[in-house]
Every structure is written in structure tokens, then in C-alpha cells.
N, C-alpha and C positions, 0 to 999 in steps of 0.2 A: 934865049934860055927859057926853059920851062918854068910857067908861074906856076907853086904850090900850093897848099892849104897846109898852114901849120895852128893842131890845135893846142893847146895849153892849161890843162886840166888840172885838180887840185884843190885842198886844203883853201881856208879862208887866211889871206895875211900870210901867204907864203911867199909875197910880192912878187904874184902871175904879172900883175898889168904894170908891175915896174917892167920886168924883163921883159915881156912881150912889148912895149911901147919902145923897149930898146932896142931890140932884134931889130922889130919893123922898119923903126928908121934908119939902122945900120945896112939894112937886104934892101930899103927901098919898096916896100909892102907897106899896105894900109891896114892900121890896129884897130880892132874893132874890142872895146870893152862890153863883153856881155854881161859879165855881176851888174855893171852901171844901169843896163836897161830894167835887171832886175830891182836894183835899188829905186831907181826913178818909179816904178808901179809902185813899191813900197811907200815912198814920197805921198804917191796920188792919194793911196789909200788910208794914209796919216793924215794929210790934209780934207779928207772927207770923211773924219770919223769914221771909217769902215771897220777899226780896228778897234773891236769893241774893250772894257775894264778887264775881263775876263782872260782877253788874247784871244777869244774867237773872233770870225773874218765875216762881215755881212758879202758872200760871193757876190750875192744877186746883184745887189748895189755894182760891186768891183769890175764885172762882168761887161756893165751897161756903162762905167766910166772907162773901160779899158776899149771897148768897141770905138768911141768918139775921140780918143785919147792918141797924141803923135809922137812918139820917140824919133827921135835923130844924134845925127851928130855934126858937130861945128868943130872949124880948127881954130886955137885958141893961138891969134897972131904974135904973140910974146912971146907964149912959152911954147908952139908951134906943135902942141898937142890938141889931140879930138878929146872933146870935150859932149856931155851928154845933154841934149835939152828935151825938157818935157812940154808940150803945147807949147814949143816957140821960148821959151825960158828955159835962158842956161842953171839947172839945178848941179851943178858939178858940187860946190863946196856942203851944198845940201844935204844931198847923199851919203854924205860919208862920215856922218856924225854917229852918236850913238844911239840915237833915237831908232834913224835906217835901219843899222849894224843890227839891233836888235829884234825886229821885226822881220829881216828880208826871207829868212828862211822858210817862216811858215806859207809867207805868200807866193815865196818861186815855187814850194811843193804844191801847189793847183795845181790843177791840172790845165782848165783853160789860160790859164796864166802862161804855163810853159810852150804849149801849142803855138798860141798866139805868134812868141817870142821867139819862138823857132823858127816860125817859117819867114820871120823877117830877116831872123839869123841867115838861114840859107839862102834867102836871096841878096842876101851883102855879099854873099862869097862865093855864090857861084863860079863868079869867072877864074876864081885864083888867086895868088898873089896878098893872099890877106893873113895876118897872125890873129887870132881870134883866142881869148883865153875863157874858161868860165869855171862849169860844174860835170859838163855832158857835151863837150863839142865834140872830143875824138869816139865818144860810143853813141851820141845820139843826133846831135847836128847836123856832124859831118863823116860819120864811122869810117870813107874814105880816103880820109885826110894823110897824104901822103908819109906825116910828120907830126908825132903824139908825143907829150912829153906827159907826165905825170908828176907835180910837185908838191912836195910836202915838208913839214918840219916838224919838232917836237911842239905841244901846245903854250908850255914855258917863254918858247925863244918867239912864235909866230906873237906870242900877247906883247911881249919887250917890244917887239920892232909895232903895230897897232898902236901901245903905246905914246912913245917914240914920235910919230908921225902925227899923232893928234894933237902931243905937247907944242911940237913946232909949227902948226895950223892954228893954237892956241886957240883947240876947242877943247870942253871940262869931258874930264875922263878919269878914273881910277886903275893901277895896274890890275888889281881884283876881280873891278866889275869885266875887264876886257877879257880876262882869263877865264870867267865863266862864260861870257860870251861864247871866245872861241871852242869851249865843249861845249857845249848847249849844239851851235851852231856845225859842228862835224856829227854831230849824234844826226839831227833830224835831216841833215842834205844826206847823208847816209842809209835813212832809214825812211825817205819816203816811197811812198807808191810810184811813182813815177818819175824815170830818168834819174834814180839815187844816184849817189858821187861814188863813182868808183873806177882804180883805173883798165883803162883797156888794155887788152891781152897786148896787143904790138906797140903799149906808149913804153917810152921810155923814161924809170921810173928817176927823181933826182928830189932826195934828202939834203934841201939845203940850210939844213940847221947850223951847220961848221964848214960852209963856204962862202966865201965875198962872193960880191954882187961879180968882179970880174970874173972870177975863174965859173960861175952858171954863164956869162957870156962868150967864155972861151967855147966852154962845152955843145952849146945850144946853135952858135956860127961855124962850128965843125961838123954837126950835125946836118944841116940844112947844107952845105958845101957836095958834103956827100948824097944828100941828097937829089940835089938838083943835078948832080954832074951824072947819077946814075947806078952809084957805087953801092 
């Protein structure tokens, strides 16, 4: 059977890398979290002050630590998820606080930031067989990709579930601060220079504001079915 490229595009906290981590293991395809690799540069550039009081970005600095700098990813044998490490250290739980949250967007819109991460992107998945979710995989990663979904919610429900998820991680968060967050955070992936969030002409568009996590997994394993058989 033919290996595809499924990308998974979207809103932030529209829980892309829940369902894609799901799909994957359910098709038997390798998840590759892209926001993660974004976050983990985020990570580098908070732990080396780059990210000045102001919220301007010393590039230059970013540039020269992003050159010497290794992203990967490890499977995490418990919960038997890929897990993201930065220079050999698993930053997973790191990442995803609201320090990251807050910061990722201005640094994923570099430009060399993006490049960079792209071309590592396209070589994870060249051969196929991989669900891949981010900001820009079905228009700019992979424009190819057999299989584009496009996800979204209202910004109310995406903050409830962010929320939600942080409460039970039992890291300090506010429903407020998360709700400005996620506008802040849809404005500027939106509205930057390069590789903005938006979906592609042939994704298929899915408002999962007033759906269980089942029935986006009914939808998403019919989809790829048809897919692969030809249909």
C-alpha cells in the first residue's frame, strides 16, 4: 500500500498533535510534531536571553545558536510517544508552559528560523508514511501532500481545552491570560511575512469546536482510507 504525507495544519490548541499522534499510531505512520521544534528554538532563545524586556529578538545571537543547535526526536517508552529534545535534553514538558506559549510566534516568523526548520521538516518525510502537523506543512513544507486537513475552533473553546491541559500538567496558568494568548498568537502566525497560517486551497477544512475527539478520528481514518485506496 502506498505511504502518504498527511499534513495537519491550524489554529493553536485546536489539538493538531493530539489527533495527529492518534491517526499516526492508529495508520502505523511516524508523528512528527513541528510547533515542538518551534517551541524548543523558543526554549534556546529564553534560556539565552535573546528575548529581550521589550519582546524584540537579538537575531544575530539566535542565528549563531541555531547553527550549533540539534533538534531531534526520541520515543518516550511509557507513554510510547516522540518526544522533542533540544542538544541531547528531552525539553518536552518545558516547552509547553507559558513562558514558550508566549514567545513561539514572534520567533517561528524569522525568517531564518523557518528555513532552517523546514528543510529538516522535508527531510523527516520525504519518503512518506509520516502525519506531520504545524502552521505551513500543506502550503509550505509539503504543498504536495497527498492529504491536508485544516483545523480550527472558536478562540473561547481552543483556551478552555489549553486550559484544561495545563491544570492537569499542574503548571500555573490563568483562563484570561491563555485567551489572550491564543488571539495574540492567531493574529501574528497570520499576519507574518513569511509562510503566514493559512489554509490550503485542497485542505480539508474541520471546526472542531462541537466535536469529540472521536468522531475528528472517525472523520480523519475515512479520509486517509480513501485516500490511500485511490478514491
Amino acid at each position: 500500500m502506498k505511504k502518504i504525507i498527511i499534513a495537519i495544519d491550524g489554529t493553536s490548541s485546536t489539538g493538531k498533535s493530539s489527533i495527529a499522534k492518534k491517526l499516526a499510531k492508529h495508520i502505523g505512520y511516524t508523528y512528527i510534531d513541528t510547533g515542538a521544534m518551534y517551541r524548543a528554538v523558543t526554549l534556546l532563545a529564553l534560556r539565552h536571553d535573546i528575548i529581550r524586556q521589550d519582546g524584540s529578538i537579538d537575531e544575530a545571537h539566535l542565528e549563531t545558536l541555531l547553527q550549533k543547535a540539534t533538534l531531534s526526536f526520541g520515543r518516550n517508552e511509557e507513554s510510547g510517544q516522540s518526544e522533542i529534545y533540544l542538544n541531547g535534553e528531552n525539553v518536552e514538558r518545558e516547552i509547553r508552559g507559558m513562558e514558550v506559549s508566549s514567545h513561539v510566534s514572534p520567533i517561528a516568523a524569522i525568517p531564518f528560523v523557518r528555513e532552517a526548520l523546514v528543510v529538516q521538516q522535508q527531510a523527516m518525510g520525504k519518503s512518506g508514511g509520516i502525519v506531520m502537523d504545524g502552521r505551513d506543512i500543506g502550503t509550505v513544507v509539503f504543498p504536495d501532500a497527498e492529504m491536508k486537513i485544516f483545523m480550527t475552533a472558536t478562540p473561547e473553546v481552543r483556551a478552555q481545552r489549553r486550559f484544561k491541559e495545563l491544570q492537569e500538567k499542574n503548571m500555573p496558568a490563568t483562563y484570561d491570560d491563555i485567551l489572550k494568548n491564543v488571539k495574540e498568537r492567531d493574529y501574528i502566525d497570520s499576519h507574518r511575512t513569511v509562510a503566514p497560517l493559512r489554509q490550503a486551497e485542497d485542505a480539508y477544512l474541520m471546526d472542531n469546536s462541537d466535536m469529540t475527539f472521536e468522531e475528528e478520528m472517525d472523520v480523519l481514518i475515512n479520509m486517509f482510507k480513501d485516500k490511500v485506496s485511490g478514491e
